[in-house]
Every structure is written in structure tokens, then in C-alpha cells.
N, C-alpha and C positions, 0 to 999 in steps of 0.2 A: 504494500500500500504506500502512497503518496502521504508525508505527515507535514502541513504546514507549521514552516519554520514559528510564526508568528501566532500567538492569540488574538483573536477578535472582539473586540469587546460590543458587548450589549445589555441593555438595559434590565429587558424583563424577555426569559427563556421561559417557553409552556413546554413539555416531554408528551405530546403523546395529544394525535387531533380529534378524538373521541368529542362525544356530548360536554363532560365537564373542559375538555381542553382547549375544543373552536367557540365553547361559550364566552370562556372564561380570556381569550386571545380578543373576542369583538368588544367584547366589557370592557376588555382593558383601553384597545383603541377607542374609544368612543369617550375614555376619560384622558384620552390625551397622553398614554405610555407609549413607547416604541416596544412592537412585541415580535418577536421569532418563536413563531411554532416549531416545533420537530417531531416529524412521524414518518416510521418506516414503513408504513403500509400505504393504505387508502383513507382518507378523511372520509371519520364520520364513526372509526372504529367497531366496536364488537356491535355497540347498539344496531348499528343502520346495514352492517352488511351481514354478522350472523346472530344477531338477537330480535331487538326489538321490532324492526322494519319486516323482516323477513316472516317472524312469529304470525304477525297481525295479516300480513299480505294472506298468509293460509285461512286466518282465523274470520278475516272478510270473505273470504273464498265462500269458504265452510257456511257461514251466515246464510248467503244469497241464496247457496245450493236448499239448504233447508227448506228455503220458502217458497221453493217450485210449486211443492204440492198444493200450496193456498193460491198458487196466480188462477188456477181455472174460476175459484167462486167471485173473482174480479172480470170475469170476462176474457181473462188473457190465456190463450193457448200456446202451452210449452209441447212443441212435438217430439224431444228428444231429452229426455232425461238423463244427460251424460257427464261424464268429468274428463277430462285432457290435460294430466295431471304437467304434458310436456306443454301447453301451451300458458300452465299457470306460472313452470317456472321461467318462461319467459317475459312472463309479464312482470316478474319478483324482478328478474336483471333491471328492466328498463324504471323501475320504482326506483329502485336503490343506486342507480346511472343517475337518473336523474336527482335525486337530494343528493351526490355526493358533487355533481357540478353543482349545485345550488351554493352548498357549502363551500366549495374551493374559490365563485366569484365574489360571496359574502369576503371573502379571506380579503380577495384582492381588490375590493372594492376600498375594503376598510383599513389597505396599508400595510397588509399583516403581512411578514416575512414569512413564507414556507421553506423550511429546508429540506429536503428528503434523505433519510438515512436513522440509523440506527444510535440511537445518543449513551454515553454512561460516562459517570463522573469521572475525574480527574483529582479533586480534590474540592475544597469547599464553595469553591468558587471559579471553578473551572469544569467543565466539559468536552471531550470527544463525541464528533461525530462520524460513524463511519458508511460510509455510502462507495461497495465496490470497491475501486480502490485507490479512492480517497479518502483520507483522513483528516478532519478540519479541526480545529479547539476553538471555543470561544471561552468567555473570559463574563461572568454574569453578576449585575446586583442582587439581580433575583430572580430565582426558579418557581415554576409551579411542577410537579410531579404528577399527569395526569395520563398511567397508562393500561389502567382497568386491569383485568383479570382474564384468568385463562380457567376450562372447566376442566376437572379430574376424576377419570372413572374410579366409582368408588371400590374397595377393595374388594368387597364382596359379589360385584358385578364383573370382576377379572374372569377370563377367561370364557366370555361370553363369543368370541370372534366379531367376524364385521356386522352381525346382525344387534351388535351393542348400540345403540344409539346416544349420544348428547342431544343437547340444542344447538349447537351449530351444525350438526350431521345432518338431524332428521327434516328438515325444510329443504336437504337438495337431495333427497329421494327421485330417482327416475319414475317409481312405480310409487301406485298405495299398499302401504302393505295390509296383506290380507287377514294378518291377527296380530296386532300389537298388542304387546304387553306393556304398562306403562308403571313405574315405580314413583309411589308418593303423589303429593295433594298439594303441592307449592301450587302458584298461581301457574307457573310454564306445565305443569304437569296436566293439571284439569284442562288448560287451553288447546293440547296435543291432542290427549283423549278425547276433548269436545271437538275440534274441527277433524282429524282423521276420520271418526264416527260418522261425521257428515258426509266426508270424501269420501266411504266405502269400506272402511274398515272395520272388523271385527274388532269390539276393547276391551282389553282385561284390566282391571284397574288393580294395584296392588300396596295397602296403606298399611306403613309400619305399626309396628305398637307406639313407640313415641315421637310420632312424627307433632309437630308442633302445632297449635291450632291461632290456626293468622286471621280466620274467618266467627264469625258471629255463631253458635251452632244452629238458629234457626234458619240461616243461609247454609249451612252445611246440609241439614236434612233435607229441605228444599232441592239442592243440586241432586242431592243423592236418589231422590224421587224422581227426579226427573231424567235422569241419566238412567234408571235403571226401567223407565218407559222406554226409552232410545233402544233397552236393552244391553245398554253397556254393562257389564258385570265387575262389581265388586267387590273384593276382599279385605277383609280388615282384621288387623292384629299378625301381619305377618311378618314373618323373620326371614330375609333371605338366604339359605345357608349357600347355595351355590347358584354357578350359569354354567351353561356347556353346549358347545355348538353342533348342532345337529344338521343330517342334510335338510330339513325343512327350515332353519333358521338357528331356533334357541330353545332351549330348555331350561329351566328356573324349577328348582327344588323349593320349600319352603315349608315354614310350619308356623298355627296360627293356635295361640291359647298352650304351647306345648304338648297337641293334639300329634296324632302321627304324622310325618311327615306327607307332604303333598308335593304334586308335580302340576307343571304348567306349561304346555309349549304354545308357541307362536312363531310368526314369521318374522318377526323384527322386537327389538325389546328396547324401551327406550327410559332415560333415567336424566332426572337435570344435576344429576351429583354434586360434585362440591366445586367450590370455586378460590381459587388461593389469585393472590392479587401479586400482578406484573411488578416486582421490583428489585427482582437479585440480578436481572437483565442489565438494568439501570446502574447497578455499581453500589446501593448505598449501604452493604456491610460492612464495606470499608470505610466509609464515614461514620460509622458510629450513633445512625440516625434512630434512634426512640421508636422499637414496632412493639407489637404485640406478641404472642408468643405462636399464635396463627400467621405472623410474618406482616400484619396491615402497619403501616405508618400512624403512630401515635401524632395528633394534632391539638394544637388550642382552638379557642374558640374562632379564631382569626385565621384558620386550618395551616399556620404556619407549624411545623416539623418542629424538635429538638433541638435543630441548628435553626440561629435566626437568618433568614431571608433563603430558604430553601420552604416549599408549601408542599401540600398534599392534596387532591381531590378526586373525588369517585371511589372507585372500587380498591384504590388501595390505603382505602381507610377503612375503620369500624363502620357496620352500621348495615342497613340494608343494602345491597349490591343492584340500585336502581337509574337511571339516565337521571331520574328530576333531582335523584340527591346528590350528581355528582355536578347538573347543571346551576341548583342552586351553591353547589359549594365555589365550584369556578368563580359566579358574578360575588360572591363573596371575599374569594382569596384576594382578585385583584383590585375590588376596592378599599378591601383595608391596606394592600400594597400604596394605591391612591393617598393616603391619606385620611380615609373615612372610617366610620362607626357602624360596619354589616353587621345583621346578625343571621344566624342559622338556626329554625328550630325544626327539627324533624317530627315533633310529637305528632301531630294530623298528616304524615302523610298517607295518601290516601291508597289500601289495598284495594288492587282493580285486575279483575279476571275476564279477557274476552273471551268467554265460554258460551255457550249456547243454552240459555239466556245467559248475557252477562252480569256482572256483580261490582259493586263497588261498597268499600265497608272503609268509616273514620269512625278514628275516636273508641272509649268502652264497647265491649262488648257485653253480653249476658253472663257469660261466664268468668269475666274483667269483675262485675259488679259484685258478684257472690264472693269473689277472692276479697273485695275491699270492701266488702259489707258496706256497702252505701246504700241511702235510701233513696230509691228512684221509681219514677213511672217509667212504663213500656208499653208503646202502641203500634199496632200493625195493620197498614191499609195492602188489602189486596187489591193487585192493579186488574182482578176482574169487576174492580166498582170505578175503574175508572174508564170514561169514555171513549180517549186517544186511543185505549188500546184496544178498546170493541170492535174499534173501526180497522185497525191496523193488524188484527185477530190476533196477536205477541202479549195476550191476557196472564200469561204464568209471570207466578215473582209477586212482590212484596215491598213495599218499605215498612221498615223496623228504626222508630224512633226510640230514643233513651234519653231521660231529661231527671236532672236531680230534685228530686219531691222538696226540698227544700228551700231551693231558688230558683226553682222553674229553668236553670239554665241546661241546655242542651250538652249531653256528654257523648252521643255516639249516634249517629247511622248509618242504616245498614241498610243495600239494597239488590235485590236481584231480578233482573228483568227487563225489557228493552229500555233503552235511554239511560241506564246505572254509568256508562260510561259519560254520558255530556252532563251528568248530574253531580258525578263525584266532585268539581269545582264548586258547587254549590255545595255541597255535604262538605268541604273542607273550608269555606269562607265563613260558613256558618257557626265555622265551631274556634275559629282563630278569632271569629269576633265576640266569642263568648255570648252567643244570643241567646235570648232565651224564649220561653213556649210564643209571647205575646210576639217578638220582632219576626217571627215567620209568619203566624195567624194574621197581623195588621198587612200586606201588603196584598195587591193582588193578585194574579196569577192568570199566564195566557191561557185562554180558554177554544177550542178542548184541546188538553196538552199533558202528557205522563207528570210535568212538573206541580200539578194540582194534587198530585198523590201525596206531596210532601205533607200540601196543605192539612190533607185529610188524616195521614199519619199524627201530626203536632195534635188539630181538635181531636182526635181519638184519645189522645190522654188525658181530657178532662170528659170525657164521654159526647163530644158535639161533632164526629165526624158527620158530617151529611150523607154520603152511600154506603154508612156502614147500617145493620138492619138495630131497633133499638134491645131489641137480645143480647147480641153484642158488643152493643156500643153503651153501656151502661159504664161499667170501670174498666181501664187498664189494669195491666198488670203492675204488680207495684212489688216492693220489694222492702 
């Protein structure tokens, strides 16, 4: 390689053009710093070309596919009820083609230096980049460290062969396969099993004994009813003890309750494992930089690192492993770089599942409220009392409101069924602004529209929902 004799100096270095890193590169221009990105791949990173963008592109697929069967009682004649699973993944390229030009003229609109190549420290204040065989050093006031994470089969899924799946694998599938097996109830997991289901798939859903519960449980039994109409099949309480590759795919041992063991085959087995965060790549063991014992970059609130004026954001920090926490961290790092007072709070960020119907859930849960013995009302509007949805025939699902019996204020909702996704920024404005029962009830509400459901959900906790029947609309549940 080619090592320039000289260092280069610059202002403010981003590591990595992901969500948190081109966010956090336009923020900073936009406050007036001079910023060099560096990233060895493609802008836009894990999110836009094998997570987020990619996940959804199916999980729309899967949507549309579903509601074939209602277009006839609109008058609309579908004569070919088919899937061309090759024609979807060419529609995924030309999506993720397109936001990642979107992204790269954002760059250069807004001044932003791209470098391309591979970056890792030099020392506290210096960097290599190597790109081929070239080797550059700059010379920095200040870094941000934003280069997400990579996923890792878990140890007990070894030995599974190529029919083992991640989330970056299972969206460039050629074919559908014809029996997934799917491990676990994360949000990417229920998403998989929801849109392959749709594509044609056989699902076998497979939920640990302690696998974590991120969801409300009356949203949980709800999906579980409804998935098991779809006839998706699931199993709960089980232990994986082995994989083993077979000529039809996979094989999955298991046992459930320490009942005898059981077997499972399908054509494909697919798993979101674990995910350890990009940064021995980067160099900074030899800095001396503050991680966790999982490997993530210990940060303050200002997500500056251990060493001053080296930062952190996204996935190689604590915390959930999601694009909005690593883009709120970005517009965060680089304006307290700026000079200013950001702050971060992640409490409400909002759990959101594009699943069939989808879900959105902030705030306490039901099972949240029992652990903290607080005293609260809980009311629940089914979206078969409301009218948008009569019309749009998407009547399954629920909103589940939580509000604390002693100051009326709002601690949790929870929602599954269409529009949970355009809704969940409302269910999280609502609970940052600390509102309570009266600031939802006083406003009004476009009519006819799923967003009335809220309405009805809030008046059902004092027994005044209007399309609830007066049987049930008497009390809420209280606690």
C-alpha cells in the first residue's frame, strides 16, 4: 500500500454512513462544522440495504398480497393470484438504489466530504484510512464512531448448513420457502413469519422459554389468535438443543416443559440471533476506550466515549439496536460537539411490528403495571366499533389504553391493527407530553378515520366510549 507521508487534518470525522452516521454528518453541516464521513461500503449501511428497507419492502409485499381476497367485494377483479418472488427482489434493488442516491446527493449537497475506504485508529487523534492501496491518515478534533453491528449465529443454531437463515440472508431468497421454521418473537421474527405466511409459506413459529416480553400481553394473544387463523403454528416453551442439515433443508430437535424431546423439519430455518457491535475493526482496544463487557462503547449523556472528543452512536452503544436511536443519537452527538444542550431520552421509544395486522406499543405495559403495582385504569376499543375500518374491512386489533387512576395521566399504549404504524407518533407524542385522559378526549378527531379509536379507547376509561355497547362500557379495568 501507498502511506501518505503527511497527516491531514480535519475538523469533525463520522466512521461509518449508516442512519446514525449520514444523520449525524447533515446535522452537523447544517450547524456550520466541516465534516468527512468515512465508509467502506454503501451509504445508508445495515439499515437501508440489509435490515430495515429491505425487511419492510417484503413486509409491504406480504400486506397487499393478503388483501387480494377482499378486492372482488369492491368490485375489483384479480384474475391471477400469484407471487414472482424474482420480480419483488427487483423491485427491493431499485428501492434501496434509489434512497442510497438520495443519501449520497443529500451528502453533497450539504458539503459533506465522503471518503471511501476502510478507517481505524492510529492513536487518539489520528486515523488511517485504507482504501486498496492506498493509505491516507488524517489528523481529527473530533470523531463520531458510527459503524452498527454485525449479526451472529447463535451457538445452538451451528450446524444448521445454508438453510440457517439471518436477516440479512432471508430477504435475498430466490425462492419462498416452503416450511420455515422461525426462532423467537422479536419484532424481525413475527415480521418474517407474518409476510412469508402471506408469500406462501408454511410457518412454524418457535418461542423460547425466556425469551423477553417487549409487547403488551393482550397484543401478544391477539397476534397469537390471529396467526394461528392464518394457521401459522406455534410452539412455546422450547429449548433448542440442536440443527442438522438434511436433504430437504433442516432439522431442529427441541424440547418444551422438559417433555421428551421433539423434532421439526422445514425447508429453511430462520433466526435474528444476536448482534455484537462493529468496533475491534475500528482499532479502539488499543485506545483504551470504556465498553461494556458485550464489547458496546460506554457513552455520556452527550454520547461522547471515555476519551474526550472521540463519540459513539447507534448500535455500538447500549440500548436497543434500532435506526431512530442511533439517528437521534447522531443529531445529538454533533450538537453538543456544536456547542449546545441535546438531550436523549429513549424511555417512549416506540415498539413497532409490521406484521399482519401490524402493532405499535409505548410506554407500560399490563404486565409493566403489576410489577410496579401502580394504580391504573385500562380500556380497550375494538376497531370492529370503528367505522374506517368497516369500510376498509382491516376490523381485527385493538387499542389498549393505560392511564394512572390517580392523575389521569397517560402511561402506555398499545395497538394492533391497521394504521398502528402512522399512529405510533401519536402514541409517543402523547406520552412525552405527559397528557392526560382530558388532552386526548378535548380535541377533535378526523372523521371517519382509525384515529377516533384512540378517542374511544381514552372515554372507555371512564365508561363514555360511544360504540362500545353499555354492558361493557360500564368500568374499565383498573388495577
Amino acid at each position: 500500500m501507498v502511506v501518505g507521508e503527511l497527516s491531514q487534518e480535519r475538523e469533525l470525522v463520522i466512521i461509518g454512513g449508516g442512519p446514525g452516521g449520514y444523520t449525524a454528518a447533515i446535522r452537523a453541516a447544517q450547524l456550520g462544522l466541516s465534516v468527512t464521513l468515512i465508509e467502506q461500503a454503501d451509504m445508508g449501511g445495515v439499515c437501508l440495504h440489509q435490515g430495515c428497507i429491505p425487511s419492510k419492502v417484503f413486509t409491504h409485499a406480504a400486506r397487499k398480497r393478503s388483501e387480494i381476497d377482499r378486492f372482488e367485494e369492491l368490485g375489483i377483479d384479480v384474475c391471477e393470484n400469484s407471487f414472482n418472488i424474482q420480480k419483488l427482489l427487483v423491485y427491493k434493488t431499485k428501492v434501496i438504489e434509489d434512497l442510497k442516491l438520495g443519501i449520497e446527493n443529500l451528502c453533497r449537497e450539504n458539503r459533506i466530504e465522503v471518503i471511501r475506504g476502510k478507517a481505524s485508529f492510529l492513536s487518539i487523534d489520528r486515523i488511517g484510512v485504507e482504501n486498496g492501496h492506498q493509505f491516507d491518515i488524517y489528523k481529527f478534533e473530533q470523531i463520531i464512531i458510527a459503524t452498527g453491528s454485525s449479526p451472529v449465529v447463535p451457538l445452538d443454531l451451528k450446524g444448521g448448513g445454508t438453510s440457517v437463515l439471518l436477516a440479512d440472508e432471508i430477504f435475498k431468497l430466490q425462492t419462498v420457502p416452503k416450511h420455515l421454521i422461525v426462532i423467537g418473537q422479536d419484532y424481525i421474527a413475527l415480521e418474517v413469519a407474518s409476510s412469508f405466511a402471506a408469500l406462501g409459506s408454511k410457518i412454524s413459529i418457535l418461542i423460547a422459554r425466556e425469551t423477553p416480553q417487549e409487547l403488551d400481553e393482550s397484543i401478544k394473544k391477539e397476534l397469537e389468535r390471529l396467526f394461528k387463523r392464518r394457521k401459522i403454528s406455534i410452539i412455546k416453551d422450547a429449548v433448542i438443543l440442536s440443527t442438522a442439515e438434511t436433504d430437504e433443508g433442516v432439522l431442529v430437535t427441541y424440547n418444551t416443559n422438559n417433555k421428551d424431546d421433539a423434532t421439526i423439519s422445514g425447508s429453511h430455518l430462520y433466526s435474528s440471533g444476536v448482534r455484537k457491535p462493529n468496533v475491534e475493526s475500528v482499532g479502539i482496544s488499543r485506545m483504551g476506550i470504556g465498553q461494556t463487557e458485550e464489547g458496546f462503547i460506554k457513552i455520556n449523556e452527550n454520547m461522547e466515549s471515555s476519551i474526550p472528543s472521540i463519540y459513539a452512536v447507534g448500535d455500538v452503544t447500549e440500548g436497543p439496536l434500532l435506526a431512530v436511536k442511533a439517528i437521534k443519537q447522531g443529531k445529538t452527538a454533533v450538537e453538543a460537539i456544536a456547542g449546545g444542550k441535546p438531550e436523549v431520552d429513549l424511555t417512549f421509544i416506540p415498539v413497532v411490528v409490521h406484521s399482519i395486522p401490524p402493532i405499535a406499543s409505548v410506554g407500560l405495559t399490563e404486565q409493566n403495571i403489576r410489577e410496579l403495582e401502580l394504580k391504573v385504569r385500562i380500556s380497550q376499543f375494538s376497531l370492529r366499533g370503528n367505522g374506517y375500518a368497516a369500510i376498509t374491512n382491516k376490523k381485527e386489533g385493538f387499542i389498549k389504553v393505560i392511564s394512572d387512576s390517580s392523575t389521569d395521566i397517560i402511561v402506555g399504549i398499545h395497538m394492533i391493527g391497521e394504521g398502528a404504524l402512522e399512529m405510533a407518533g401519536t402514541f409517543v407524542q402523547q406520552l412525552e407530553m405527559v397528557a392526560k385522559e382530558e388532552d386526548i378526549k378535548f380535541p377533535t378527531y378526523a372523521h371517519p378515520g382509525i384515529n377516533e379509536s384512540l378517542l374511544e379507547a381514552v372515554e372507555g376509561l371512564i365508561g363514555q366510549a360511544i360504540h362500545i355497547p353499555p354492558t361493557k362500557n360500564e368500568t374499565s379495568t383498573q388495577y
